[in-house]
PDB file of N, H, CA, C and O in Angstrom:
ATOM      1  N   UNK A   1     -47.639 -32.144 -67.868  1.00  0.00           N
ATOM      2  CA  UNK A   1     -48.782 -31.668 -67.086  1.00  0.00           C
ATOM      3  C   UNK A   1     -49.305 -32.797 -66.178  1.00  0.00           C
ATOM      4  O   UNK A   1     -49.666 -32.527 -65.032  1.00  0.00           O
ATOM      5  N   UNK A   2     -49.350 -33.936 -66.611  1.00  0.00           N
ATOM      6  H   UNK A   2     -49.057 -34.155 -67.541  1.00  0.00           H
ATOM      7  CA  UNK A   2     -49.911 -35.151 -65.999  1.00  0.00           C
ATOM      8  C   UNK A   2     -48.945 -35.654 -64.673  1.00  0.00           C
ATOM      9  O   UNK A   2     -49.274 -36.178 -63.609  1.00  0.00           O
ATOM     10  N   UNK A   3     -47.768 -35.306 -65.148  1.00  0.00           N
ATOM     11  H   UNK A   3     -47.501 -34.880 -66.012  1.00  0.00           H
ATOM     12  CA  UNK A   3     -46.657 -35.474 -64.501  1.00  0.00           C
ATOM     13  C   UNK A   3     -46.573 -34.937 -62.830  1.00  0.00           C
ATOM     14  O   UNK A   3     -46.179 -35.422 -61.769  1.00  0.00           O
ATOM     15  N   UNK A   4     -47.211 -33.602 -63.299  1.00  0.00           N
ATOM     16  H   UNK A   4     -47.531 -33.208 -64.161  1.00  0.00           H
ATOM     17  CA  UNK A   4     -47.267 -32.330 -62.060  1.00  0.00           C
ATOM     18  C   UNK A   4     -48.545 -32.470 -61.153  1.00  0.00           C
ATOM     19  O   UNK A   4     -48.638 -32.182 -59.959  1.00  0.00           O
ATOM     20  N   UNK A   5     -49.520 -32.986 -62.003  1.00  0.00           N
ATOM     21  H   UNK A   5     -49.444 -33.220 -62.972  1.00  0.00           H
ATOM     22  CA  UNK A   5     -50.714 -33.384 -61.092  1.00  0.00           C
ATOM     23  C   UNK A   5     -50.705 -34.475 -60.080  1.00  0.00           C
ATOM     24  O   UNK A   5     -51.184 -34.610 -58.954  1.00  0.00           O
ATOM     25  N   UNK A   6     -49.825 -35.371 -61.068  1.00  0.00           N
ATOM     26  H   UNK A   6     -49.436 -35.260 -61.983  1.00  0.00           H
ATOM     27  CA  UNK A   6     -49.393 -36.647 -59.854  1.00  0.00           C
ATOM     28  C   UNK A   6     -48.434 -36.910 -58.917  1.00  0.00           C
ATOM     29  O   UNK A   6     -48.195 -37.923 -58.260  1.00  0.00           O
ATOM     30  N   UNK A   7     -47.826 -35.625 -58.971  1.00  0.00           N
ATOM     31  H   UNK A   7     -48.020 -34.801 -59.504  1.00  0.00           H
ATOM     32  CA  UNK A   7     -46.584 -35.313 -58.015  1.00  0.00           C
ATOM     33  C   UNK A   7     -47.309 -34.302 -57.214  1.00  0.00           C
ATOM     34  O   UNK A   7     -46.657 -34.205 -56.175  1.00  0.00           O
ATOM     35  N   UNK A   8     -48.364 -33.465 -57.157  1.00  0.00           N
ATOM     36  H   UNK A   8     -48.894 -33.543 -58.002  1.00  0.00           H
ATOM     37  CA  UNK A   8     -48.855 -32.675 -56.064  1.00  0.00           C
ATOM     38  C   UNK A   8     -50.360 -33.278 -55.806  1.00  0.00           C
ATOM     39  O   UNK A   8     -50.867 -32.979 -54.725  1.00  0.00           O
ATOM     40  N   UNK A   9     -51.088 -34.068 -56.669  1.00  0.00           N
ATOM     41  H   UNK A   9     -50.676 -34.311 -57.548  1.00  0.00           H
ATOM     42  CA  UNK A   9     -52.105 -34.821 -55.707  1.00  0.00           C
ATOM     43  C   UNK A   9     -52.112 -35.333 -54.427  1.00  0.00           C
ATOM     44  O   UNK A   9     -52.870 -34.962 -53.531  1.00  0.00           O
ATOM     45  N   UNK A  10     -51.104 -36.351 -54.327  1.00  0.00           N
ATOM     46  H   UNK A  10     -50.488 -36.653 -55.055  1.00  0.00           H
ATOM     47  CA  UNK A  10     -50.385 -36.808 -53.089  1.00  0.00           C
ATOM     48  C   UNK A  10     -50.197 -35.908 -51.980  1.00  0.00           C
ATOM     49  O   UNK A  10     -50.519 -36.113 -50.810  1.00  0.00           O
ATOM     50  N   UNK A  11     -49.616 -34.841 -52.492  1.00  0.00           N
ATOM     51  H   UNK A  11     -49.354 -34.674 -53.443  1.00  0.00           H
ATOM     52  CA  UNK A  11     -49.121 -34.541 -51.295  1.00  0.00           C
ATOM     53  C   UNK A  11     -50.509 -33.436 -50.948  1.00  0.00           C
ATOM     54  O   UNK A  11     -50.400 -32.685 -49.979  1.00  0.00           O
ATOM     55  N   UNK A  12     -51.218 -33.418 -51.421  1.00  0.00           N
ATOM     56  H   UNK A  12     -51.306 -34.028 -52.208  1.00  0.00           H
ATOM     57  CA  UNK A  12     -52.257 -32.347 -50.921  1.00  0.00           C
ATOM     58  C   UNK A  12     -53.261 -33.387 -50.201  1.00  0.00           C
ATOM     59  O   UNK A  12     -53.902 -33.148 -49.178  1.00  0.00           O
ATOM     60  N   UNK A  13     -53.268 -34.306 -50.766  1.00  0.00           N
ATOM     61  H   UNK A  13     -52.747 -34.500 -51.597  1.00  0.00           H
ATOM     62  CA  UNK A  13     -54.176 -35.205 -49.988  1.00  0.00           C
ATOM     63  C   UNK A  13     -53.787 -35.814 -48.444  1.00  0.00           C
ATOM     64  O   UNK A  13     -54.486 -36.149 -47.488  1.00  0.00           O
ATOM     65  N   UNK A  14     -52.347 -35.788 -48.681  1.00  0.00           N
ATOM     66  H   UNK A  14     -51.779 -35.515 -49.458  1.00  0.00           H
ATOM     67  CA  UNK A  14     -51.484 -35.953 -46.896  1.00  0.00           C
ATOM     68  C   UNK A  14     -51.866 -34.794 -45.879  1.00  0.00           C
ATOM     69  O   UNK A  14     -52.022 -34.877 -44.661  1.00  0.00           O
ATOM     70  N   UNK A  15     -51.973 -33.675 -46.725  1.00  0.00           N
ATOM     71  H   UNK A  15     -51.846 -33.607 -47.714  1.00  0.00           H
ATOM     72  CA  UNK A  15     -51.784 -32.384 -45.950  1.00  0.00           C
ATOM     73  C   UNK A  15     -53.608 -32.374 -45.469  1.00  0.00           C
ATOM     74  O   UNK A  15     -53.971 -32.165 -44.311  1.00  0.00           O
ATOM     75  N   UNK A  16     -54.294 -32.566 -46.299  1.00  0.00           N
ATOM     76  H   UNK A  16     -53.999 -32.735 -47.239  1.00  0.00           H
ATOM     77  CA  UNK A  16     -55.854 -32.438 -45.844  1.00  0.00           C
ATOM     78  C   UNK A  16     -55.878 -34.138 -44.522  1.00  0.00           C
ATOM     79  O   UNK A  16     -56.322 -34.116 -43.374  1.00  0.00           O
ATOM     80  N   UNK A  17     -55.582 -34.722 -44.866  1.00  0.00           N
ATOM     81  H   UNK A  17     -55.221 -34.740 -45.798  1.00  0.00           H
ATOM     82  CA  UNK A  17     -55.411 -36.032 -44.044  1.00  0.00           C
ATOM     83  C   UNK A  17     -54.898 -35.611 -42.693  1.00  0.00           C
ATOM     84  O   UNK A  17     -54.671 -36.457 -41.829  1.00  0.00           O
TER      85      UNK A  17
END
């Protein structure tokens, strides 16, 4: 689970950026 959060945090934060 921790795994999946830190593999799509990133990229949601690029996409709002």
């Amino acid at each position: 689970m921790a795994t999946i959060f830190y593999s799509v945090m990133p990229i949601c934060i690029s996409h709002t950026n």
